[in-house]
C-alpha positions as CSV (number, residue, x, y, z in Angstrom):
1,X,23.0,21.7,42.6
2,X,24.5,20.1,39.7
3,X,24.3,22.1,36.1
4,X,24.1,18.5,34.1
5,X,20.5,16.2,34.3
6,X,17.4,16.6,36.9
7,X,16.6,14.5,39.9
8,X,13.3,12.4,40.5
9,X,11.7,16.0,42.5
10,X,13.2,18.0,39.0
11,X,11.0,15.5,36.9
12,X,8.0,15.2,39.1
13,X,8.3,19.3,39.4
14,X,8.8,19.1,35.4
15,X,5.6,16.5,34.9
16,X,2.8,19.5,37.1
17,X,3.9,22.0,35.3
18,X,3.8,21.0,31.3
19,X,1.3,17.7,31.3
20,X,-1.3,19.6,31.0
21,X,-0.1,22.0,28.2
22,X,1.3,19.3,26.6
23,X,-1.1,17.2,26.6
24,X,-3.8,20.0,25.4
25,X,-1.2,19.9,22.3
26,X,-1.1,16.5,21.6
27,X,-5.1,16.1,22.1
28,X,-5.5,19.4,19.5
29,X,-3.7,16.6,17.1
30,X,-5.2,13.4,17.7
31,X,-8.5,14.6,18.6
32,X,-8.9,11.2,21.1
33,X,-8.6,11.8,24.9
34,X,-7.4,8.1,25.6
35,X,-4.4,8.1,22.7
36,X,-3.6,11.7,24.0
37,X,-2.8,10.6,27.5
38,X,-0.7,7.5,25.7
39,X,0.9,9.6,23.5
40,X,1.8,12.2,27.0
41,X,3.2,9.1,29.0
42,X,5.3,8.6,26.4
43,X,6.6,11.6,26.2
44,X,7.5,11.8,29.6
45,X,9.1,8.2,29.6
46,X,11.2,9.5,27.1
47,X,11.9,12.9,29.0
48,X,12.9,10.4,31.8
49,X,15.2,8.4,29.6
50,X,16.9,11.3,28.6
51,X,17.0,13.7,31.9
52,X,21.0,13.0,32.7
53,X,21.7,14.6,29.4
54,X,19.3,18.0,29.9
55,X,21.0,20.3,31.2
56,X,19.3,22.7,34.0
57,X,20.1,26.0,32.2
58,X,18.5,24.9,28.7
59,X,14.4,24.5,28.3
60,X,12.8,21.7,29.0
61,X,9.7,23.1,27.5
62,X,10.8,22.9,24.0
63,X,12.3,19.3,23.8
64,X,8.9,18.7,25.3
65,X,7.4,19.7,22.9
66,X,9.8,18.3,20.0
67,X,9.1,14.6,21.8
68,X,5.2,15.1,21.6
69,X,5.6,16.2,18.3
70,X,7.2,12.9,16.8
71,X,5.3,10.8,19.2
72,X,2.3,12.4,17.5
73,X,3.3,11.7,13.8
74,X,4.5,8.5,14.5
75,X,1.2,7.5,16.1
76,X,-0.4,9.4,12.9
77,X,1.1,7.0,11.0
78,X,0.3,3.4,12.8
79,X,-3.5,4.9,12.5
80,X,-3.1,5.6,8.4
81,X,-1.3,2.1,8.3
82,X,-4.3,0.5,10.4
83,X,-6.8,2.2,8.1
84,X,-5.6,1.7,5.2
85,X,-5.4,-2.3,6.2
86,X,-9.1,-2.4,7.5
87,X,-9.8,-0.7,4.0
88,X,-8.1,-3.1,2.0
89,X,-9.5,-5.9,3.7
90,X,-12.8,-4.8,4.0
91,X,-13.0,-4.1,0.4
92,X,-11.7,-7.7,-0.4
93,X,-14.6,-9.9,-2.0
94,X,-13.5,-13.2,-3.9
95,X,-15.4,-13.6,-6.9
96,X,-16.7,-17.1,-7.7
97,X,-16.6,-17.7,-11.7
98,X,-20.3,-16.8,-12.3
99,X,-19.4,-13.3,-11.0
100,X,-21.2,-13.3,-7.8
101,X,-19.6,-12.1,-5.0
102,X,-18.8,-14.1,-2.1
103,X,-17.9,-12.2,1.4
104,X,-15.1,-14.3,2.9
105,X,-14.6,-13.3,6.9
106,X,-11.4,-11.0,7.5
107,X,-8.7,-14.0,8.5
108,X,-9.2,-14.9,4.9
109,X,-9.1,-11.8,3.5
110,X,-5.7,-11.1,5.8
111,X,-4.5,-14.5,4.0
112,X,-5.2,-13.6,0.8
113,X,-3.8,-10.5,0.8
114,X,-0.6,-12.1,2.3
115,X,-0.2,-14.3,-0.9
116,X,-1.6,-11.7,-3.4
117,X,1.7,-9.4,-2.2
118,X,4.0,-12.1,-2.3
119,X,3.0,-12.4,-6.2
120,X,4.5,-8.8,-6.1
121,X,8.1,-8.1,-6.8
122,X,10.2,-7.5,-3.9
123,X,10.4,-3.5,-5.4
124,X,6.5,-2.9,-5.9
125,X,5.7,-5.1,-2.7
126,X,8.3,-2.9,-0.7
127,X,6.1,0.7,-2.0
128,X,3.2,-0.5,-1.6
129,X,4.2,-1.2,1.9
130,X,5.6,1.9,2.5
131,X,2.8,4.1,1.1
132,X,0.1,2.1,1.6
133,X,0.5,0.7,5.0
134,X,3.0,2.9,6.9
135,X,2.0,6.0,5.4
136,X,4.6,7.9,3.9
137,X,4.5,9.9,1.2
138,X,6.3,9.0,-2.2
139,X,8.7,11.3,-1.3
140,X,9.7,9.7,1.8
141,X,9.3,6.6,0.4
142,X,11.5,7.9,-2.5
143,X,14.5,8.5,-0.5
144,X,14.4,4.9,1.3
145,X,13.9,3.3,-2.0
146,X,16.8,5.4,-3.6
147,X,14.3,6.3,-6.6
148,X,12.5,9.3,-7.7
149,X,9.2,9.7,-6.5
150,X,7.6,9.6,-9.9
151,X,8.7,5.6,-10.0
152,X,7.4,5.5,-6.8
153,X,3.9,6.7,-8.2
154,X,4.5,4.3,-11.4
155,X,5.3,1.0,-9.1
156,X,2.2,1.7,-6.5
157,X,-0.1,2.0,-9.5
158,X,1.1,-0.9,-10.6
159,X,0.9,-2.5,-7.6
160,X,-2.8,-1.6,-6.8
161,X,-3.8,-2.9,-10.6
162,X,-1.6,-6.6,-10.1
163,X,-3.2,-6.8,-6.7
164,X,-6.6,-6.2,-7.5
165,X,-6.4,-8.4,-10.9
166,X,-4.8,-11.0,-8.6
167,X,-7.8,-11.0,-5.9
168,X,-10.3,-11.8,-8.9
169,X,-8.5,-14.2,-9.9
170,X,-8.9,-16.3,-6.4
């Protein structure tokens, strides 16, 4: 028995006894049955991807654990970013000069929002993004921009108004 990675019996042995505790985990965060087994097949891919580096002596139990747990924010975050999308397109209405409100179906919406960033700068377009559609927080979003999170406030304020003030305009 070598001290370095697990066999195909290790894993299977590995996958009965922690799925269900792990997945029990990830469902306490998601709260949705179906994304909870997606998020658990994942984690086991990944277990698998990486099972010539475990080593036999050290836990699996807790790098289990550490895979679910970023599997679990990332997926977090592609559901705030699909939200917050839905949100801003749904709440899209192009105004016709009399100040009625037309509805205009979501393609359009999706278009119009398309050109309505691009009228962004690069810098404002690039937080709102970031914020807005991936879900970080101005802190993260700070640290990839290189600024301080209180610009980061400043340019997605500014974004929001230009954006908004653009969409009327259409």
């Amino acid at each position: 028995m070598n001290t370095q990675g697990i066999d195909a019996q290790e894993f299977d042995d590995l996958y009965v006894a922690y799925s269900d505790v792990v997945f029990r985990n990830i469902l306490k965060f998601t709260k949705e049955p179906v994304a909870a087994k997606d998020i658990l097949q994942d984690v086991f891919v990944k277990l698998w991807e990486k099972k010539d580096e475990i080593k036999k002596s050290n836990s699996v139990s807790g790098l289990l654990f550490v895979i679910s747990y970023h599997l679990c924010v990332n997926y977090a975050r592609r559901k705030m970013r699909e939200e917050a999308l839905h949100k801003l397109l749904s709440n899209l209405d192009q105004y016709s000069s009399d100040g009625y409100s037309i509805r205009i179906d979501e393609d359009e919406r999706e278009l119009l929002l398309e050109k309505a960033m691009l009228a962004l700068s690069p810098q404002k377009r690039r937080t709102l993004t970031l914020c807005k559609l991936e879900g970080k927080t101005y802190l993260e979003a700070a640290q990839e921009l290189h600024i301080s999170p209180h610009t980061v406030k400043e340019y997605l304020s500014n974004a929001i108004l230009l954006l908004n003030d653009y969409m009327k305009k259409q």
